[in-house]
N, C-alpha and C positions, 0 to 999 in steps of 0.2 A: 567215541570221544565225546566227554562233556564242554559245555562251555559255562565258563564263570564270568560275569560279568559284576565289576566293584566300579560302583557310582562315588567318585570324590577320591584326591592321592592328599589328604593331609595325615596327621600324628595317627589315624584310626585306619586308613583306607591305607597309604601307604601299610600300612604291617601286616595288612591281611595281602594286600598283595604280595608284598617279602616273601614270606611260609609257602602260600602257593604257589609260588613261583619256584620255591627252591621243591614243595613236595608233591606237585602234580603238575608242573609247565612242561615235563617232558611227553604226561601219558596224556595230560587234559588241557582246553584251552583257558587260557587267563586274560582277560581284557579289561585294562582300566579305561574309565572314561573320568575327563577332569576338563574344565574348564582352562584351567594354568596349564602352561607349558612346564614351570617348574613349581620345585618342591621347596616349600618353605619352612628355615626350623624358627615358628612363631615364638618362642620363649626368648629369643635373642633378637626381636625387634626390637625392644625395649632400649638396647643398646645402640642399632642403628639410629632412635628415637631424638640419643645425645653425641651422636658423631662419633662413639669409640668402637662401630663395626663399619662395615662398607654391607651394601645390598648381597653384593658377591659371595662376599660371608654367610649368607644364611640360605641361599639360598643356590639350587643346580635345575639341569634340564631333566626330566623325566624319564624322555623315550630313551636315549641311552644305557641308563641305566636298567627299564625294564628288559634289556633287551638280551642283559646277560644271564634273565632268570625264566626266558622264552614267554615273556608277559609281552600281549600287544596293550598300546598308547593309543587312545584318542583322544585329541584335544578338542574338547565337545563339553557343553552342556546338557545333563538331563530332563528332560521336557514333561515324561509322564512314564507310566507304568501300565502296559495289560498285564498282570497276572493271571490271567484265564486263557490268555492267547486271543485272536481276533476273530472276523467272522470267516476268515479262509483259512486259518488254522487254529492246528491248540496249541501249539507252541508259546507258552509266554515270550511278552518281549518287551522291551524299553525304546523307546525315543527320544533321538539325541538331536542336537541342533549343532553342528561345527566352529567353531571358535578359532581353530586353527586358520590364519589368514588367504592358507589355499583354496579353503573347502567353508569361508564363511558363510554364513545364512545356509547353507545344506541342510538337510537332515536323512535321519537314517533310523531303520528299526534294526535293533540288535537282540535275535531270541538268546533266550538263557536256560539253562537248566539247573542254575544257583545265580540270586541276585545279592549282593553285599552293597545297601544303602548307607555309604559312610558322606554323605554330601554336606555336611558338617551345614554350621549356621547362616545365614543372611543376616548380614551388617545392618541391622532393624535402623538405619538413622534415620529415617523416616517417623519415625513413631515420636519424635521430641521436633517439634519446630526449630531449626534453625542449627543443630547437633551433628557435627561431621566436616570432615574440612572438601565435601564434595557438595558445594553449594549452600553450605553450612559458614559457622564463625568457631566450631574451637575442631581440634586436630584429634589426631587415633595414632594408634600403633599395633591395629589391628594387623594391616600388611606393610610389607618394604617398601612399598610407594606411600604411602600413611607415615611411615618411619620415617624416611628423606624428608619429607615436606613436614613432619614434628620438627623435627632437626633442624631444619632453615630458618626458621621461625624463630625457636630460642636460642638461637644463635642470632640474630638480630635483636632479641630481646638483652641480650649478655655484651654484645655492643655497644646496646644506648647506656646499658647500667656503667659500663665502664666510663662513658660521657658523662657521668653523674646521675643520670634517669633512676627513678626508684619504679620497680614493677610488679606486678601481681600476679602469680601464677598460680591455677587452681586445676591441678587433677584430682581425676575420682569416676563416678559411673553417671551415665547422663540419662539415667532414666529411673524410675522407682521398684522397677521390676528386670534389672541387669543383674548377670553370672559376669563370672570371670575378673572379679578383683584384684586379683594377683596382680594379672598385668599394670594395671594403673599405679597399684601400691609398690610396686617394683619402679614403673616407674618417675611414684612421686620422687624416691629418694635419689633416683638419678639425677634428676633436677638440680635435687639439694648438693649434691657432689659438682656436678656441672660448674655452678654459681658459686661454688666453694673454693672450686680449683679457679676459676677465674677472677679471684679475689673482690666478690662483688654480695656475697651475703646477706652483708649489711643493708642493701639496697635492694631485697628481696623480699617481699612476702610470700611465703609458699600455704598455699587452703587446700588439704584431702575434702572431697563433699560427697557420701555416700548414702545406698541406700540400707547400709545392714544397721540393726536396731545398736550395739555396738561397734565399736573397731573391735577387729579380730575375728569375726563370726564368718565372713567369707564364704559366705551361701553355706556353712555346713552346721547353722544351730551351735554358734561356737566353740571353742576348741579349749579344754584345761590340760595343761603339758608339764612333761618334768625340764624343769632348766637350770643346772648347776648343782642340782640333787633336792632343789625345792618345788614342790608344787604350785603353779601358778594359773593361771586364765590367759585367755589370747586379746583381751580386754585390758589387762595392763602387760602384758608382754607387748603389745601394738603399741600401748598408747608411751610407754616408756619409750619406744625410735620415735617418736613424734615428738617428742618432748624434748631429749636427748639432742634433736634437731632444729628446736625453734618451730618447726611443722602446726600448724592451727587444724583443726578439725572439724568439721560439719557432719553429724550423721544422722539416721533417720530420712532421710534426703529424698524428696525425687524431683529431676532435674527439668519444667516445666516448660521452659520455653530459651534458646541460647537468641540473645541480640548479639550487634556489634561488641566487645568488650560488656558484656552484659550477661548474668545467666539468673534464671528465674525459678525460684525454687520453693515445694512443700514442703513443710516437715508433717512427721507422724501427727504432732496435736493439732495438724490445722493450719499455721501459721505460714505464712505468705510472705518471701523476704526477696534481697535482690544480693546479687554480686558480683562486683565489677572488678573485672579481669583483663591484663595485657597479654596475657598466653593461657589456652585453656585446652588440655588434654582429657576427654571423657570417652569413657567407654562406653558405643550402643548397646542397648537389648539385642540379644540372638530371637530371630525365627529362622523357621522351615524354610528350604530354600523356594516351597512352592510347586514342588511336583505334585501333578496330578494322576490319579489312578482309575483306570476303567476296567468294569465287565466283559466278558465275551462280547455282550449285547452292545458295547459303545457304550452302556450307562456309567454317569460318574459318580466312583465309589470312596472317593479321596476322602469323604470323611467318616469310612468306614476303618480306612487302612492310614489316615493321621489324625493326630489330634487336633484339636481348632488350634494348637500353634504352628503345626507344619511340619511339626518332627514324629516322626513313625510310629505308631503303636507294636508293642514286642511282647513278652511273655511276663507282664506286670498287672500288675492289680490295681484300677484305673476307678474303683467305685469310690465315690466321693466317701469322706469320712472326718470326724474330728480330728485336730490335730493330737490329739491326745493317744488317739485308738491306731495312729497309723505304726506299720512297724518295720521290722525289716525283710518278713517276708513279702510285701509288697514291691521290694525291688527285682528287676527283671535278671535271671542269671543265665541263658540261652542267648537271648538277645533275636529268636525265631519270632518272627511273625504268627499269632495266632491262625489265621486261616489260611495263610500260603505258608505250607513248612518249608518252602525252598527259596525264599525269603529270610534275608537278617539286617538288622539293621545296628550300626555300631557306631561310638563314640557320640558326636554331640548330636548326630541326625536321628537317634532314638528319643522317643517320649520319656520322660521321667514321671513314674505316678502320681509323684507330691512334690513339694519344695522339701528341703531340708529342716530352713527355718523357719518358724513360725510365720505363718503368714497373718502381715500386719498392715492396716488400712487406715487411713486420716478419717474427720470425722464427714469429710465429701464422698469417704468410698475410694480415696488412689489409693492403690494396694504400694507399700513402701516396705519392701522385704526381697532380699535375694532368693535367686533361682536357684537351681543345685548348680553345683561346678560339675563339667564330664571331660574336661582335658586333659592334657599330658600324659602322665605316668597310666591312669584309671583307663583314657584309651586307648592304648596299646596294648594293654591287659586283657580290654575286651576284645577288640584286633585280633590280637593273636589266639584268642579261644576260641572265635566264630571262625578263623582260618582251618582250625586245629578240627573244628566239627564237620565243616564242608569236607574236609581230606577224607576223615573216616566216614560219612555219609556216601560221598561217593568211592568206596571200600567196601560198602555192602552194609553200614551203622544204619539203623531203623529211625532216628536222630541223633539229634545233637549229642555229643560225646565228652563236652568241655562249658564249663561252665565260670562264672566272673562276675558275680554280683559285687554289687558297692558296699552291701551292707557285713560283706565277707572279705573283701582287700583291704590293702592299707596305698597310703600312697607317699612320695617323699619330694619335697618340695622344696629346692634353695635358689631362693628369691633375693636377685641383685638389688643392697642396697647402697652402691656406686662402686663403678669399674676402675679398678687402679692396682699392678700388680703388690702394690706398696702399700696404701693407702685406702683400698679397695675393702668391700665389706659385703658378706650375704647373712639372709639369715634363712638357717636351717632349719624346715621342721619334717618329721614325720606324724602321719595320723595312720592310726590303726581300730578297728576301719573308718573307712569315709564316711559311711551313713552312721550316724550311732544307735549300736545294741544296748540296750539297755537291758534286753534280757539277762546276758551273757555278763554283761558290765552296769548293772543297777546305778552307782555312785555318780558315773561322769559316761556312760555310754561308749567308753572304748579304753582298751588294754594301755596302762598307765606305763605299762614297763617299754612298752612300742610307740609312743606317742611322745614324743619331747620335743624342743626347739630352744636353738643356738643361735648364735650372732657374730660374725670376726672374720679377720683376714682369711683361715684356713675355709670358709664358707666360698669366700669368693671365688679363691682358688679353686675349690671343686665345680661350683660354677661354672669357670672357666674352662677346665675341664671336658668337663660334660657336654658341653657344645660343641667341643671338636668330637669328640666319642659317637655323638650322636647323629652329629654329621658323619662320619664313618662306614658307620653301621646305615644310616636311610643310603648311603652310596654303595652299598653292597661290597663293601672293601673284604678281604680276606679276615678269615672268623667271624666277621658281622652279625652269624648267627648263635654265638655264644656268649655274646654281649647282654646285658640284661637290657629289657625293655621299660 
């Protein structure tokens, strides 16, 4: 009997755990380890964000559920990595610290004979002074506690306005080097609905402030889409909801320091500006969560086996290069560790070789350009292909058997832009693929006929949808596994 060991139960760690649970928890062992006791569906924090979810909604207990796919649960953090095994075995193994309130401060070595590093990002709010509502002055909807306490917040704001108060609220990304747009831009326009429905609009100023070169670009080197049967850009596809909503925009941005009601900010040319704010929602920079990795010998090899930001090195091509020369074989599609083949790492806790877009610097040197995006749809994709390779590896496969590069998926995206079964609106896009070929697609870097985006009631509804569907499906409900990912 082997044992699998999956570091992290988010969008990526959850799926690899699902698969193996349903295709090797009888013959082989399955062990998550995760910090959280539950599982969170983070694309519907957003909604928690403006009061129209409860915590409950997004979120369940784990062991439970692993329990019906013969997966064990450890509610632990991961500390480090031998991959060579120690000086009293070869056995590799991992070190965990317990989190679980019975067994806290504990720790434990757990050997493996497959590791799956899906330990997803560290909420970087540290890297902007003052950025985070944990010690910080502006809010997240990174997690359902981040959600709740967004929510309290402008809901006090939407009070005073109804007292006559005029207020300023300014989401977007609070650093010059943040992934994950979506969320914020999801949910500036909850905001706008929010204050809409509270009949207080008027008495709102709402500021997007990012750091992509335009609106639209969303860490993917922007996006040209078909919508309505015309050709357009994700540069005025964006900037028309923003307009359409009175919405103000700041871009080129990176978010230098948040005071009281205050946040302080680069632009690309240099320029040095201020903006004062009564509610400010920004999204940190991701890193590595910080595991460390050792030799046989004890020596530490962590930056052999991650990159200087944290996140894992995999089967990518990592030699610096112009942005011009990069392409899309450079993206990783095994998702196997180079020098430990029984090792993988998947969704956001793998290294990406390059940024998407153009990596772009003030004339100080801050780098003011999004990171790739690796969530949602992309890591389940990868999820369940590093599932799918462990199965047939240990089946007797020489390696990996399944493969899920970025520069070869597409992904589809319907992005709340305010909840109401009435009234409500999302907008729909697909990209095909996420990285763009340009070989394959010279013009605009990805298949025109697979790539579009939409806006309307029918968006929302799917939306709305999908949340339940996918809460579903992570609850291992019946057919769960013939749902798509």
């Amino acid at each position: 009997m082997a044992r699998v060991v999956i570091l992290g139960a988010g969008i990526s760690g959850h799926t690899v755990a699902r698969y193996l649970g349903k295709w090797i928890g009888k013959k082989h062992e399955v062990i998550v380890v995760s910090p959280n006791a539950k599982w969170n569906w983070v694309p519907s924090n957003i909604w928690v964000g403006v009061g129209e979810m409860e915590e409950s909604q997004v979120t369940f207990e784990l062991a439970p559920i692993y329990k019906k796919i013969n997966v064990a649960f450890h509610q632990a953090r991961a500390i480090s990595i031998n991959p060579e095994g120690g000086a009293n075995s070869d056995k590799p193994f991992v070190t965990i610290e317990y989190t679980d309130p019975a067994r806290a401060g504990q720790s434990a070595n757990l050997e493996y004979d497959f590791l799956v590093n899906a330990t997803g990002p560290k909420l970087n709010f540290g890297a902007t002074p003052g950025l985070g509502p944990e010690g910080g002055y502006s809010q997240s909807v990174c997690t359902p506690g981040h959600a709740l306490q967004a929510n309290e917040k402008l809901q006090e704001c939407i009070e005073a306005m109804k007292r006559g108060e005029r207020k300023t609220f300014v989401v977007g990304t609070g650093h010059g080097m943040c992934t994950c747009q979506g969320a914020a831009f999801e949910y500036i326009y909850n905001v706008d609905h929010a204050v809409r429905e509270a009949g207080v609009r008027d008495l709102a100023r709402i500021v997007w402030i990012s750091n992509e070169y335009e609106l639209g670009d969303f860490g993917m080197g922007g996006v040209h889409i078909t919508r309505g049967g015309y050709l357009t850009n994700g540069k005025v596809f964006a900037e028309s909801l923003m307009v359409e909503r009175g919405i103000e925009w700041i871009t080129r941005a990176h978010v230098s320091k948040v005071e009281p009601n205050k946040i302080h900010y680069e632009l690309l040319d240099g320029t040095q500006d201020e903006l004062e704010f009564d509610f400010s929602m920004l999204i940190p920079p991701f890193a590595g969560v910080g595991l460390k990795a050792y030799n046989k010998a004890g020596d530490d090899i962590t930056s052999e086996v991650f990159a200087p930001n944290g996140f894992m090195k995999v089967d990518a091509d990592y030699n610096p290069r112009p942005f011009e020369e990069w392409s899309k074989a450079d993206w990783p599609k095994t998702y196997q560790t180079p020098k430990y083949k029984n090792v993988f790492a998947v969704g956001i806790a793998f290294a990406p070789p390059h940024p998407i877009s153009k990596v772009m610097k003030s004339p100080g040197g801050t780098q003011i350009s999004p990171t790739p995006p690796r969530t949602g749809m992309p890591s389940a994709t990868i999820g369940k292909a590093v599932a799918g390779s462990i199965r047939d590896m240990l089946a007797g496969a020489s390696g990996p058997t399944h493969t899920a590069s970025m520069a070869e998926m597409g992904a589809a995206c319907v992005a709340s832009t305010g909840s109401d079964i009435f009234k409500g609106t999302a907008a729909t896009m697909t990209v095909f693929p996420v990285v763009p070929d340009y070989e394959t697609y010279p013009e605009y870097g990805r298949d025109m006929d697979l790539t579009f985006g939409e806006i309307g009631l029918a968006g929302h509804w799917m939306k709305y949808i999908l949340h339940h569907v996918f809460i579903y499906q992570a609850k291992l409900r019946p057919g769960w596994s013939i749902l798509p990912d």
